[in-house]
C-alpha positions in Angstrom: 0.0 0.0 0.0 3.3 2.3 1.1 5.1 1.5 -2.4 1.1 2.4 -4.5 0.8 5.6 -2.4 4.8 6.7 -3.0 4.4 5.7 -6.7 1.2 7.8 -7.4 2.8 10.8 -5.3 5.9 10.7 -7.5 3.4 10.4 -10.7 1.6 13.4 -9.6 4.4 15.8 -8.9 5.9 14.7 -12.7 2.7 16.0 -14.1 3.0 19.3 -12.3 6.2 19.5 -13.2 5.6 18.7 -16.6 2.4 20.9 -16.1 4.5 24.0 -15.3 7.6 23.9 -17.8 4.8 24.1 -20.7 3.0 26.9 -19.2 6.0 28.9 -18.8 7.6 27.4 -22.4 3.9 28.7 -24.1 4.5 31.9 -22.5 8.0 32.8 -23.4 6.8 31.6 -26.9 4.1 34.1 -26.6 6.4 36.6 -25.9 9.3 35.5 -28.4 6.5 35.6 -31.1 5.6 39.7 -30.9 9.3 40.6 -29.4 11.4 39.0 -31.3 10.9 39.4 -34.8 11.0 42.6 -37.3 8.5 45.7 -37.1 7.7 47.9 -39.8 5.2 50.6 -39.4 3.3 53.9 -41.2 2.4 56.8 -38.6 1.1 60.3 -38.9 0.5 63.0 -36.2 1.2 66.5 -34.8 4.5 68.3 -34.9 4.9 70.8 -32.2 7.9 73.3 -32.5 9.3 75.0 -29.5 12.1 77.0 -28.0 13.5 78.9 -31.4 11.6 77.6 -34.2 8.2 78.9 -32.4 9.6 82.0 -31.0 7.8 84.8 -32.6 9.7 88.0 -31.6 10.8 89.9 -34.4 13.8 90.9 -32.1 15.3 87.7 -32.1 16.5 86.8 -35.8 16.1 82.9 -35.4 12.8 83.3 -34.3 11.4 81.1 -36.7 7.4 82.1 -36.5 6.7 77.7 -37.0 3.0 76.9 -35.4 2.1 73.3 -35.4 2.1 71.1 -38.1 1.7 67.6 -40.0 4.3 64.9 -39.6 4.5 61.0 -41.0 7.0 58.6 -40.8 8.1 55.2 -41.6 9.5 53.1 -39.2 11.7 50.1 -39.0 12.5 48.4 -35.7 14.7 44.9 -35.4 15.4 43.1 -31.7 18.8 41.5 -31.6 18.7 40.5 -28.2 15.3 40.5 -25.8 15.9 44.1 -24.9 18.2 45.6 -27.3 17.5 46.4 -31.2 17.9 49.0 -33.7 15.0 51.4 -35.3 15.4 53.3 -38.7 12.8 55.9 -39.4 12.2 57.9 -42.5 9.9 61.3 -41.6 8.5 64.5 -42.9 7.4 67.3 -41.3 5.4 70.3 -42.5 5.0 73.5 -40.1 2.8 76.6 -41.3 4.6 79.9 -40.6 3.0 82.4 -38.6 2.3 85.2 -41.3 -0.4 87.0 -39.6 1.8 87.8 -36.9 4.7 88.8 -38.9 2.6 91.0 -40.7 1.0 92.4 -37.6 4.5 93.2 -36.4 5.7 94.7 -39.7 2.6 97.0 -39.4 2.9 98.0 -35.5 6.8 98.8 -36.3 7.0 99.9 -39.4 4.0 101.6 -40.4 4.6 104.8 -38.0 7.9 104.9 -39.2 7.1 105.2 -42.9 2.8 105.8 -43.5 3.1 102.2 -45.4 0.5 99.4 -44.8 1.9 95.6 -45.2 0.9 92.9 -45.9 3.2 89.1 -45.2 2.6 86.2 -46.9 4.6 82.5 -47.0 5.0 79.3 -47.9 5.4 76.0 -44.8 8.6 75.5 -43.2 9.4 71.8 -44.3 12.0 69.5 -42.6 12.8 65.4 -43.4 15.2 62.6 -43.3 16.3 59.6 -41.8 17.2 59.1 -38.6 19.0 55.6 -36.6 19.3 55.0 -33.3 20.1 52.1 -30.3 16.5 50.8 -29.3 16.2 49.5 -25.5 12.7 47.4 -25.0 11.1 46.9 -22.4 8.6 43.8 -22.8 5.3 42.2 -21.9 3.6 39.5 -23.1 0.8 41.7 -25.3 3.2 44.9 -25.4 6.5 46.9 -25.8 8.3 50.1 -24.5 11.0 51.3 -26.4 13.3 53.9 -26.0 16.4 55.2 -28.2 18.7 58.2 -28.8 19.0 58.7 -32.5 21.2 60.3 -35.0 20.7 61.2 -38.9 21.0 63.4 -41.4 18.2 65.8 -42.6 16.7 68.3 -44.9 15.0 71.2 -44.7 13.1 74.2 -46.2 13.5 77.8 -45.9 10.2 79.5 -46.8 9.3 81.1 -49.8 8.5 84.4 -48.1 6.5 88.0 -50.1 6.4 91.4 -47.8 4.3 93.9 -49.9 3.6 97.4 -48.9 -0.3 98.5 -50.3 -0.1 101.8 -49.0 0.5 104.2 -50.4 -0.7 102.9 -53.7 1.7 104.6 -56.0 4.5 102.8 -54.4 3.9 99.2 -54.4 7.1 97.3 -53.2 7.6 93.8 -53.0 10.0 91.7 -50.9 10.6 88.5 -52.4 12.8 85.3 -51.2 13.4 82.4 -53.0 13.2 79.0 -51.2 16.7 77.7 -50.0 17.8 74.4 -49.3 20.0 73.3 -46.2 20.8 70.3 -44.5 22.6 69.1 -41.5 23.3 66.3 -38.6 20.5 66.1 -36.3 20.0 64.0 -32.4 16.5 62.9 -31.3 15.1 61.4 -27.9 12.2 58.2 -29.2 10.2 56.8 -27.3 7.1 54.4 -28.5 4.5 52.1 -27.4 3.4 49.0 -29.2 0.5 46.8 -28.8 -0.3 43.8 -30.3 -3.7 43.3 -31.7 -3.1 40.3 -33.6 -0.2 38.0 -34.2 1.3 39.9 -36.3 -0.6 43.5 -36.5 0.5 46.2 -34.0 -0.8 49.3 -32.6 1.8 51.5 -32.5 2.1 55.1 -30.7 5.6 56.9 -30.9 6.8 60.2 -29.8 10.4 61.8 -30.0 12.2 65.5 -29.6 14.1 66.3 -32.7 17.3 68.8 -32.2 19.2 70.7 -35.0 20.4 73.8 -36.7 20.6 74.9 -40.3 22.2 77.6 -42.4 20.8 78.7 -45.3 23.6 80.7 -47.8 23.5 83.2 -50.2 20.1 83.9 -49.7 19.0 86.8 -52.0 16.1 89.4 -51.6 14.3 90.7 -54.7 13.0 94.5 -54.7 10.0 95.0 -57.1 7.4 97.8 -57.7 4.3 98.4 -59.5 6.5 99.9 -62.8 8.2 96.4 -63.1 11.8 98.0 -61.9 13.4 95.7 -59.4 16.7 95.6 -57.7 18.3 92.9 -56.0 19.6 93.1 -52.0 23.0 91.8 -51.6 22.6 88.1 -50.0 23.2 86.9 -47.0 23.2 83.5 -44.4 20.4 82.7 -42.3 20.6 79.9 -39.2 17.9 78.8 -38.0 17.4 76.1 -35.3 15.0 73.4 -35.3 13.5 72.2 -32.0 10.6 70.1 -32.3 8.6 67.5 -30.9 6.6 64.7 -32.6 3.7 62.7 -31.6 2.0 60.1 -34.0 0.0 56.9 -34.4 -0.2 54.3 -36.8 -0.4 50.8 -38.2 2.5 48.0 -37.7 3.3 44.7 -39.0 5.9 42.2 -37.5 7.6 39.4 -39.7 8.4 35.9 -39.0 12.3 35.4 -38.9 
């Protein structure tokens, strides 16, 4: 009776054993399945410039006069390890400039000065590029965190920009700059969130603070009035820093390795 009793002791300890080690081997399978393997994803959102590039006192000359704008971005993740991987991301970012202020000021500073009424007009700021960075997870069974400090190179826009003065109208002048190119080095701080809805489909929420500064050379200021005459203002370099922060959404897939 001792030996039956001892034998179905041992048996049932061996199933929970047994038991246990496939629970645990179906949940790091789980897990291996949405952490381990490749993520590409499309995501769109707001793009929020501070410090310089939203500064809008005519004082400062890198006031850039951005307000908030459009941004998307393609994004490429891969885990070596359980928490460490790479992410490659392509982006574009559009940022209205603040014309209506610019003209405001050009009206409340200039106008006593010379009985002229202005008006401002011009075209977006635009700023893209590709940027890499070291990606540290942090993983759950249904979700990651990731985090990164990134590097690239990028590209950017200096607005197409018309001042006109309509007043008096015998003297119609017009201020015109063409749209410069410039591009430089730029570091970011990433951060994103990613759920898993199905297997492979992920819900994917990313955010990061984009840093750099660009000079734009040569630029050259056109002089024209109501006759036709113009005159051309000798160029000169413009630097303007870029400080924003993005915020998006989107759509992922993972692939099987």
């Amino acid at each position: 009776m001792i030996r039956i009793a001892s034998f179905v002791l041992l048996f049932l300890l061996c199933s929970v054993k047994v038991s246990a080690q496939t629970l645990s081997e179906k949940y790091d399978h789980i897990k291996e399945d949405f952490l381990g393997k490749s993520y590409f994803g499309v995501h769109a959102g707001i793009a929020i410039p501070f410090m310089e590039f939203s500064d809008n006192d005519p004082s400062h000359i890198t006031s850039g006069y951005a307000k908030s704008g459009f941004t998307y971005n393609f994004t490429f993740r891969y885990a070596f390890t359980e928490y460490f991987g790479v992410t490659a991301k392509y982006f574009s970012t559009s940022n209205s400039f603040d014309s209506q202020k610019l003209q405001n000021d050009f009206n409340s500073k200039l106008g006593p000065l010379t009985s002229n009424s202005y008006t401002y007009t011009s075209d977006p700021w635009t700023i893209e590029g590709f940027m890499f960075a070291p990606t540290y997870l942090f993983k759950s069974k249904n979700y990651n965190i990731e985090f990164g400090v990134g590097i690239g190179k990028v590209n950017s826009t200096l607005p197409q920009n018309t001042l006109t003065i309509i007043s008096p109208s015998d003297s119609i002048n017009i201020y015109s700059q063409g749209a410069y190119q410039s591009n430089n080095w730029a570091v970011s701080i990433e951060g994103a969130f990613r759920y898993m809805i199905t297997k492979n489909v992920i819900l994917s929420a990313q955010g990061d603070v984009l840093i750099t500064d660009h000079t734009y050379k040569n630029i050259t200021t056109y002089l024209t009035n109501n006759t036709g005459n113009y005159m051309i203002v000798p160029s000169y370099d413009y630097l303007q820093p870029f400080r924003l922060i993005h915020l998006t959404i989107g759509i992922g897939f993972q692939f099987e390795e």
